[in-house]
N, C-alpha and C positions, 0 to 999 in steps of 0.2 A: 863357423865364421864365414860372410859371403864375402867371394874375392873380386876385393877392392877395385883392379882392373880391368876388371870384366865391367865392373859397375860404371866405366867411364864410355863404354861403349857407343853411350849416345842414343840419344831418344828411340822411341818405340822398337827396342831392340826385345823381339817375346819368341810367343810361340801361338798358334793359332789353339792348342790345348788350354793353353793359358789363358788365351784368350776368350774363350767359351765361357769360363767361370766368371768374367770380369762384367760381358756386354750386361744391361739389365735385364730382368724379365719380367715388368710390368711395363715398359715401355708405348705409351700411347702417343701421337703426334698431336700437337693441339694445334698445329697450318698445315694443311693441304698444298701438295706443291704449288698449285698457283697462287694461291693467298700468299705464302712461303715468300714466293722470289719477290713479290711486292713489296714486304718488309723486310726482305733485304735488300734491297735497291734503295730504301728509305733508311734504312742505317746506314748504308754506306755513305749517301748523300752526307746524312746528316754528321758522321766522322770525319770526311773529307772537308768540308766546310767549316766546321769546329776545331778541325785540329789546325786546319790556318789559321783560325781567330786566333789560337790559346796560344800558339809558338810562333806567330808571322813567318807562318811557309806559303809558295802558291804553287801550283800544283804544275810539273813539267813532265816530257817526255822520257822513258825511260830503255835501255834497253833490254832486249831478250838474249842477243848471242855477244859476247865480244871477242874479242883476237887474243888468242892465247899467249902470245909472249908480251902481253903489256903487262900483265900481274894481276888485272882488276878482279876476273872471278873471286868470288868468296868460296876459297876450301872450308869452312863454317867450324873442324875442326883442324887443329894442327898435329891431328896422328896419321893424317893421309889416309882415312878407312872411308871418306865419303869423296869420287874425286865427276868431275862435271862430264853431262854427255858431248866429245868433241867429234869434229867432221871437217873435212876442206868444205872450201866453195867458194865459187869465184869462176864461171864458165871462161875459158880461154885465156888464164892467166897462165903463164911456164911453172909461176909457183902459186897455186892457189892460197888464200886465206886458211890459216889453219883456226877454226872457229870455235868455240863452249857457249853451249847454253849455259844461261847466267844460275847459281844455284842461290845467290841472294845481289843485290844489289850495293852491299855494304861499300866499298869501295870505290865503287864508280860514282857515287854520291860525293863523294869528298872531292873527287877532281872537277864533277858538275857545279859544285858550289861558285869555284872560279866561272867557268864556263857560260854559266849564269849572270855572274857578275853581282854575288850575294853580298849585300854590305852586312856590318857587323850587329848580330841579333836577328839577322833575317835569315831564310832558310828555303829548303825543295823539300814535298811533298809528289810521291810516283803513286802511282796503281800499279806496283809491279808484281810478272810473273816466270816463276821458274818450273826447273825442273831439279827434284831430286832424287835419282833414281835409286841410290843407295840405302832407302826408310823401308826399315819393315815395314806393309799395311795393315794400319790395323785401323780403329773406329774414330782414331785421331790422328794418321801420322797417313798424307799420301806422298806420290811424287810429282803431283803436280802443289805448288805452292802459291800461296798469293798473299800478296804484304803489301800495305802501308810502308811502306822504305821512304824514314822523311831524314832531314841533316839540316845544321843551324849550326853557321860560324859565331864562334864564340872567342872572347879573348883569356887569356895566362892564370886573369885571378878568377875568373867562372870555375876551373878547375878541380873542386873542390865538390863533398859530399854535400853542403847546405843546398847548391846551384843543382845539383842530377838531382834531388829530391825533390826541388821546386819543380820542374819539368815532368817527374813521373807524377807528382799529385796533376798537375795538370790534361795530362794524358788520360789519368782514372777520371778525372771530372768528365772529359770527354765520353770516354767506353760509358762508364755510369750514367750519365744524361742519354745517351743513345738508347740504354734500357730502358729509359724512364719515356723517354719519347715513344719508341717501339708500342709500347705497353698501350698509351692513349689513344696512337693508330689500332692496335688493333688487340681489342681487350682480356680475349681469350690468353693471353700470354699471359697475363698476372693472373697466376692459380695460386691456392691453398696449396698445391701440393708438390710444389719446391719453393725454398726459402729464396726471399727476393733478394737483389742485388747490392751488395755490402755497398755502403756510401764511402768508408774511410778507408784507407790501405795503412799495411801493417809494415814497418820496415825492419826487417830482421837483417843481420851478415850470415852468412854461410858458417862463421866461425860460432857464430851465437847457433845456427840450428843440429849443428854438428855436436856443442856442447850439451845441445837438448836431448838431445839421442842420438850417441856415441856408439850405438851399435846397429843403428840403421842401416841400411843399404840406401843410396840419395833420394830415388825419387818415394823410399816409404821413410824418410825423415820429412819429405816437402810433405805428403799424405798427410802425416801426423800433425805437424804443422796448421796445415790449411784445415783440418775439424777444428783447430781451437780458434784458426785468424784464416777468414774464408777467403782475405783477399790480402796476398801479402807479396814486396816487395823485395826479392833476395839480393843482396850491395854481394860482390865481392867474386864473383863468377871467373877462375882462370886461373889464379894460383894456388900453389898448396897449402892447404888447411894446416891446422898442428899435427893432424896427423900422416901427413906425409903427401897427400892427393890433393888435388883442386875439388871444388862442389861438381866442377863439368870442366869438360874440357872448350876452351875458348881458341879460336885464331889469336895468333901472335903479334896480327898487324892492323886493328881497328883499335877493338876494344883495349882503351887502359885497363889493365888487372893486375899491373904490379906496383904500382907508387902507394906510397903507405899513408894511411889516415889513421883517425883516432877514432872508437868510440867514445859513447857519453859518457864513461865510465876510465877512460884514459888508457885502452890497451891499446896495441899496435895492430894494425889491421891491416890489410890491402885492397886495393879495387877500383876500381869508378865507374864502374857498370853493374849490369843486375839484369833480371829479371820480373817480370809481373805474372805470377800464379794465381787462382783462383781454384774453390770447393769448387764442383760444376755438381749441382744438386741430381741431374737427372743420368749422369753415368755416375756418379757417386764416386767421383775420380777427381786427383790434381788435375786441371789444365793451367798450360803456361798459351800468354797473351801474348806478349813482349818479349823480345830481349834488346836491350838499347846499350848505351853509354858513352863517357869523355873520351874520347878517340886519342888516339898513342900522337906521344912528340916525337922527335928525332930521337929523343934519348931516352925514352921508353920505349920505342920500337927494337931499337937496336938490345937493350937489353933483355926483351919480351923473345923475339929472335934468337937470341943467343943459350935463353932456358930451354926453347925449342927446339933448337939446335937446327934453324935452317935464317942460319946470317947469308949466303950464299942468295937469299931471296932479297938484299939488299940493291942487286945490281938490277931489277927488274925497273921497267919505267915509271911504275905506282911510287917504289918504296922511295927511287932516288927523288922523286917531287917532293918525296917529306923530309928527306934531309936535307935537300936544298932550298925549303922555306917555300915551295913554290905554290903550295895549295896551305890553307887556312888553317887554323884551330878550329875545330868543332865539334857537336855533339850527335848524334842520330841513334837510328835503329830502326827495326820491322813490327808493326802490328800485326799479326798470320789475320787477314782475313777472315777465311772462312772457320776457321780459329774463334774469333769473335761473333760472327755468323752463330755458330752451335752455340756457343754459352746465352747469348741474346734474344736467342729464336727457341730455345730449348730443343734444341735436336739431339738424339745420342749417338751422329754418328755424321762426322765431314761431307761422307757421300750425299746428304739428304740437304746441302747448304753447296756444293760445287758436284759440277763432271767433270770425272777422270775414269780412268781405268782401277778395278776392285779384283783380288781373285776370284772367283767362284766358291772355294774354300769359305771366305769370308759373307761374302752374297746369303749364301745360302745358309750359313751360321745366323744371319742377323735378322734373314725372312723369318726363320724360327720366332723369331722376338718382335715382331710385326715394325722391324725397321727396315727400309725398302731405300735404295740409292739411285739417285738420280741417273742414268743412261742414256 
């Protein structure tokens, strides 16, 4: 039996042994890096421009560092095993800025919303980019990051699973159309020989794929999964399943993951956020797109906090805006970029869609397999 807590450890946690087995070994590139960056500069465009259409966001500035005692970083999970790179600075001050690279933007969205001056249904869309030093590397997971980080004030009765459902089909119609554009710019991409771009999303809860295979380990339940529904949509990311564990472990202070919903079948569930995973035909691997959702009230925060057991985070300047009504209801989340990038461009490997730093280990595992990262 694999243990449970280990399994919560959080994305691309392996081994470079492991990883050998995994990379593929037919691997051909069908864009040359410069053809490459053209259509991706052409999906981006066309994301960025689409996803204002679909959600009325417009596109604002965002940051890289914030100041450490405001609360905005995103710790991503609430077990403290991923925590941000910090520094002073601040030339000639007695007490300098004590500074963090931003690890996602989650947070700082919700107070921009005001900031902005978002009326209700409107919303920010970033080019944001982080750092996350804490990822094992591997052919999906770096520590440099780049998202879509967009947020859309909403009001009390939006709340609800019918309203996040609406938004993530809209979001796929987007990623989906970008394939389908991608494809006409530039034709070599539509091959025989990966299955093309799923049109409709599959909405499963965590509680449903848990039921499906009960003795998985999470991300080969999603695996399993995504052969039979190549593009599916996980509700309920954060609290514990029936059997004792979350699907993943979630922050305590965005995403709602504990107010209770109903399936179509009338059980009790939890959630208002999720996930977008996809088959990615040419690592023959889950990839996750997305992770979004209904962002916590006063009184889901505090009780989300208190599962976590860090209510003491209440007195932090972020949290006290939400309980004193000062920042909006709303909905957001990250598109990973280069994320998007590789499943669209058919790359098997982040490197070959962004520059960042790769080990050597890894480098030279993947020239074996005629996959070469950008430098």
């Amino acid at each position: 039996m694999y243990d449970k807590k280990t399994d919560l450890a959080g994305p691309g946690v392996s081994t470079y042994e492991e990883l050998e087995n995994i990379l593929p070994n037919d691997y051909e590139p069908i864009l040359p890096p410069k053809e490459r960056m053209h259509a991706l500069f052409e999906v981006k465009k066309y994301i960025e421009d689409n996803l204002c259409k679909e959600l009325n966001l417009f596109m604002v500035q965002v940051p890289l560092i914030v100041d450490e005692k405001s609360g905005v970083n995103d710790m991503l999970d609430r077990d403290g095993s991923r925590t941000p790179v910090t520094f002073n600075c601040g030339l000639g001050l007695k007490e300098p800025i004590r500074a963090q690279i931003v690890q996602a933007a989650t947070k700082w969205k919700r107070l921009a919303l005001k900031q902005f001056d978002c009326n209700l249904g409107e919303g920010i869309l970033t080019d944001m980019r982080a750092v996350r030093k804490d990822y094992f590397l591997d052919h999906d997971h770096s520590s440099y990051v780049d998202q879509w980080d967009w947020e859309r004030v909403i009001t009390d009765k939006d709340r609800n699973l019918d309203f996040l459902k609406d938004i993530v089909k809209r979001i796929w119609k987007v990623i989906y159309g970008a394939g389908k554009y991608v494809q006409e710019l530039f034709p070599k991409l539509k091959t025989s020989k990966y299955s093309d771009f799923p049109e409709e999303l599959t909405f499963l809860h965590a509680e449903d794929i848990l039921d499906m295979y009960p003795d998985l380990p999470r991300k080969q339940r999603e695996t399993k999964v995504l052969q039979k529904y190549p593009a599916i949509f996980i509700i309920g990311i954060g609290y514990p399943l029936k059997d004792g564990y979350p699907h993943e472990m979630r922050a305590a202070d965005y995403d709602d993951w504990i107010t209770e919903t109903k399936s179509e079948d009338g059980r009790t569930m939890h959630g208002l956020n999720g996930d977008i995973l996809v088959w990615n035909p040419v690592t023959r691997r889950r990839h996750e797109l997305t992770s979004m959702g209904i962002r916590v009230t006063k009184e889901t925060l505090v009780k989300q906090l208190e599962m976590a057991g860090q209510l003491e985070n209440l007195k932090l300047p972020y949290h006290q805006k939400i309980m004193n009504d000062e920042i909006p209801l709303c909905i957001g989340g990250g598109i990973g970029q280069s994320r998007t990038y590789m499943y669209l461009l058919r790359t098997a490997h982040l490197g070959e869609v962004s520059v960042t730093v790769w080990p050597d280990v890894l480098k030279k595992m993947c020239a074996k397999r005629n996959i070469f990262v950008l430098e």
